[in-house]
N, C-alpha and C positions, 0 to 999 in steps of 0.2 A: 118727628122722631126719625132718624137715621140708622136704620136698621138692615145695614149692607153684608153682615157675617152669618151665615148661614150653618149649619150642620158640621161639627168635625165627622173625621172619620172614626171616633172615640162615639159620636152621635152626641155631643154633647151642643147647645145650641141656647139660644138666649130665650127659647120655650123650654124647654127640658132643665134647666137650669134655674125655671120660674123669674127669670128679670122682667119680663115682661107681667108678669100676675103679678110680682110686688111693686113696680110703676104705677098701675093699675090701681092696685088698695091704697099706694099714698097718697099720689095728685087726680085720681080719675082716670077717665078712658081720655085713651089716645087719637085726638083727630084723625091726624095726616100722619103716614107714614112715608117714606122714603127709601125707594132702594132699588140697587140694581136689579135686573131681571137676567143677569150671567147664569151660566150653569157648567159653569168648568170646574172638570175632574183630569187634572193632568199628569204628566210622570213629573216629578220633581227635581228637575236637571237644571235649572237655572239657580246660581249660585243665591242670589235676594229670600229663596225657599229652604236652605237649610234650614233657618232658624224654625222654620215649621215641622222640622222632622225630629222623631228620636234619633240618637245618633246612630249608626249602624241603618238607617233605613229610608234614606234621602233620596234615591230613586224609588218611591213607593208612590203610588196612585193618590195622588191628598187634592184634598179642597181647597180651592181657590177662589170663592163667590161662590160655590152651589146653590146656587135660590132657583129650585125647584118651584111652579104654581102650589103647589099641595104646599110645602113649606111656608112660603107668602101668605096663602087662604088662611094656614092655621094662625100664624105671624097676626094678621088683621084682623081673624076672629076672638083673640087671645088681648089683643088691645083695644078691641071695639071699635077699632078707627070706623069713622064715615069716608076717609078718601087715602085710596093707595096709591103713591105715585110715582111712577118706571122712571127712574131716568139716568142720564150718563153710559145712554146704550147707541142716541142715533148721532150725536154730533151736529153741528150746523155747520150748511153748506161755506159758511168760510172761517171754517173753522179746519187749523190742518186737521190729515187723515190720522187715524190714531186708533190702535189696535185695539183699546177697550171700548171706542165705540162702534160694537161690533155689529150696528146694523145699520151704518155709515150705508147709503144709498150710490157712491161715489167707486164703492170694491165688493160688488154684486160676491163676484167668484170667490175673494176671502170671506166674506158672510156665510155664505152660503158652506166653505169648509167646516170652519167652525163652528157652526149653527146647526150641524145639520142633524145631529140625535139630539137636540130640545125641545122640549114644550115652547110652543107659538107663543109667545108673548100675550098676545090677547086673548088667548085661553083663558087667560087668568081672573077676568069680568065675568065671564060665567062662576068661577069658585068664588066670587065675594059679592056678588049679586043677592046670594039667597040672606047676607048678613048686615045688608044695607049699605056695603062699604064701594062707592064709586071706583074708578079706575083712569088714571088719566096718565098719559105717555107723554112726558114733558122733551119740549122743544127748547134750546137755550133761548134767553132772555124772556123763561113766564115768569108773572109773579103771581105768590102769592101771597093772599089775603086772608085773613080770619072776619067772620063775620059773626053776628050779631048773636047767632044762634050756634054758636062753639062749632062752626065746621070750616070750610075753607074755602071761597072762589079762588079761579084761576085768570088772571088776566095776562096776554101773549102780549109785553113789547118787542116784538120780535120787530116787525116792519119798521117801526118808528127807530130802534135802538140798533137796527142792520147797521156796521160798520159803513158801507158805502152809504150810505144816506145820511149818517154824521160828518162823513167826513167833505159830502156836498153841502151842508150846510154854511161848513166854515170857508169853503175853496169852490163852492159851482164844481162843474162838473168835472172830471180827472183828465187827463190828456187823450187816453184811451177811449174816451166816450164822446169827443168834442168830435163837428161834423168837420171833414175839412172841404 
């Protein structure tokens, strides 16, 4: 389940709203969840966010991703899931730079602006620990897997599916890497 929308500023939310409790009563609990770990509350000056404001109040402090840990915990406990899982936060290293992967390893100093009144990300293992629900911070190219007992492994093609090592497969090595 893909559950990237967090809290308006009205508090209204896909727990408060009970989507997740009726999910729940029709198909069962929900494995794996899905979702940012963002926590932006910004002023509303970019033209794409109108649509998010009442009229008359478009420069007003609004939600953009808030997924607080407390929100997530409840999110997970609220779905039962067994495995929460972070992601579309770090990017991979050849993958361009890109402002919503805002823990890109690549732009310490914009990380670090923008991050810096948030809850730690891995905070969050501690708030779903007590409800049995794992935690795992995905890296592009995992996969996963549902297994046998309705939860989910994580398998990392990351190494084998790296762009540059597909593209030696077909070409040996790039120009750039040959010894001269």
């Amino acid at each position: 389940m893909h559950v990237d929308s967090g809290p308006t500023n009205a508090g209204r939310s896909a727990l408060t709203e009970g989507v997740i409790d009726d999910l729940v009563k029709r198909y069962g609990p929900i494995s794996t969840i899905f979702a940012s770990q963002q926590q932006l509350q910004e002023l509303r000056t970019y033209a794409v966010h109108a649509c998010l404001s009442p009229p008359g109040q478009w420069l007003e402090v609004g939600e953009d991703g808030f997924l607080t840990n407390s929100y997530l915990a409840q999110l997970a406990t609220a779905a039962k899931a067994r495995l929460f899982v972070s992601y579309a936060t770090g990017g991979a290293d050849w993958y361009p730079d890109h402002l919503s992967f805002m823990f890109s390893r690549r732009n310490p100093a914009r990380t670090a602006l923008l991050t810096s009144h948030w809850e730690r990300p891995e905070a969050l293992k501690d708030k779903l620990a007590p409800v049995g629900c794992g935690y795992h911070y995905t890296r592009a190219l995992d996969i996963f897997r549902a297994t046998p007992d309705v939860g989910t492994t994580v398998v990392s093609a990351g190494e084998t599916l790296f762009p540059l090592q597909l593209y030696r497969l077909d070409h040996g090595d790039p120009p750039f890497m040959k010894k001269r």
